[in-house]
C-alpha positions in Angstrom: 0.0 0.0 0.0 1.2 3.6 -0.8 0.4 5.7 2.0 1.5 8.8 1.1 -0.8 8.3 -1.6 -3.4 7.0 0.7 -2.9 9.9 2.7 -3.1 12.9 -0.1 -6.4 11.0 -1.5 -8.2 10.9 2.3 -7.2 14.9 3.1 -8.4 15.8 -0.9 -12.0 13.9 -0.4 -12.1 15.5 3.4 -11.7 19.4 1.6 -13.6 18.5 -1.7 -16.8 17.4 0.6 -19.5 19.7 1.4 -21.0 19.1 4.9 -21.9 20.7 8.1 -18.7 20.0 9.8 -16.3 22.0 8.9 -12.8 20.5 7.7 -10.9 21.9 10.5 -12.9 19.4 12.6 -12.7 16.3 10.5 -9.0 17.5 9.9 -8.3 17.7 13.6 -10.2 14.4 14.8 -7.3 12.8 11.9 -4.6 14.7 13.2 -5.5 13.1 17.0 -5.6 9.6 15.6 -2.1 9.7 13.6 -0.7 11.5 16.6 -1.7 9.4 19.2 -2.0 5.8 16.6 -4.4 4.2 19.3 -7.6 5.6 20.6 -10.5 4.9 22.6 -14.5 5.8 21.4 -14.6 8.0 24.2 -11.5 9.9 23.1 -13.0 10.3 19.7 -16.1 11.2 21.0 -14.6 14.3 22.5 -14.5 15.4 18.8 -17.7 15.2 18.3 -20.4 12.5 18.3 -21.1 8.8 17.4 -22.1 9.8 13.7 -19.7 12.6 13.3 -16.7 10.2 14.0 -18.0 7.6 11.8 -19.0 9.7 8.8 -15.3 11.2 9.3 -13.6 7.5 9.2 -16.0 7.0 6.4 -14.6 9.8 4.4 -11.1 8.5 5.3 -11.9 4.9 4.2 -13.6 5.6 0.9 -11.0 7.8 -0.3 -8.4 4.7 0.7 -9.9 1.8 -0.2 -13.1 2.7 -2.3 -16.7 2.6 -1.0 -16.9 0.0 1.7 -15.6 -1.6 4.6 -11.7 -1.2 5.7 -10.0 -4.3 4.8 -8.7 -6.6 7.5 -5.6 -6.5 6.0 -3.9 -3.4 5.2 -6.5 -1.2 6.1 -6.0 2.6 7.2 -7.2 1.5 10.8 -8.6 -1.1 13.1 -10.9 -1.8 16.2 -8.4 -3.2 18.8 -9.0 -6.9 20.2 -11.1 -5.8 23.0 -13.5 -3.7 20.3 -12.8 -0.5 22.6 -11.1 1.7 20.9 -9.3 2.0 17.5 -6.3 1.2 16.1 -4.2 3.2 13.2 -2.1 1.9 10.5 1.5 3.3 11.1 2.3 3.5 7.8 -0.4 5.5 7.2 0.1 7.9 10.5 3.3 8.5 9.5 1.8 9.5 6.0 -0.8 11.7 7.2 1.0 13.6 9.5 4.0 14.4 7.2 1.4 15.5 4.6 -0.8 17.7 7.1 3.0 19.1 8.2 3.9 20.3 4.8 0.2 22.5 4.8 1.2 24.0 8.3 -1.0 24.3 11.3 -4.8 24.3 11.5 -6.4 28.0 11.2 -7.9 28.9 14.4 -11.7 28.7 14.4 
C-alpha cells in the first residue's frame, strides 16, 4: 500500500466534501488519531459525536480503499482486540502527518 498516496487521496476527499462540519474538525479528529496511533470511542467522541466520527472514518476509508468496509488486511485503521477503541495503521500515520505538516497548522476557528 502507498500511503503517502493514501494519505493525499483521504485529506483531498475531506476538503472536496460539502457538509456541516467543517474540515478543520474532520482534519483535527485525523490529526488526534495519527498522533496518538491508538484511541478509545470515548477519546473520539470528545471530537464530536457517534455519527460525526463515523461519517469522518467513512470519508477516510472511501478515499483509501473505495466505497466500503476497511479491509482486515492493510486497512487505514482497526478496532483493537477488546473492540474499545481503534487502532491506526503506522504506515499510514506516518503518511498523514508528514502531509498535514507540509500545509502548516490548523487555522484557528
Amino acid at each position: 500500500m502507498d500511503w503517502g498516496a493514501a494519505a493525499y487521496r483521504a485529506r483531498r476527499h475531506i476538503g472536496a466534501r460539502r457538509r456541516m462540519v467543517s474540515d478543520r474538525e474532520c482534519l483535527a479528529l485525523i490529526d488526534m488519531f495519527a498522533e496518538r496511533r491508538t484511541v478509545t470511542k470515548a477519546e473520539m467522541r470528545q471530537h464530536g459525536s457517534d455519527d460525526f466520527v463515523a461519517t469522518v472514518l467513512g470519508h477516510v476509508t472511501t478515499a483509501v480503499h473505495g466505497k466500503g468496509h476497511v479491509p482486515a488486511i492493510n486497512g487505514w485503521y482497526r478496532r483493537d482486540e477488546a473492540g474499545t477503541g481503534y487502532v491506526i495503521d503506522p504506515g499510514f500515520a506516518v503518511a498523514w502527518r508528514a502531509a498535514r505538516a507540509c500545509e502548516g497548522p490548523l487555522p484557528r476557528a
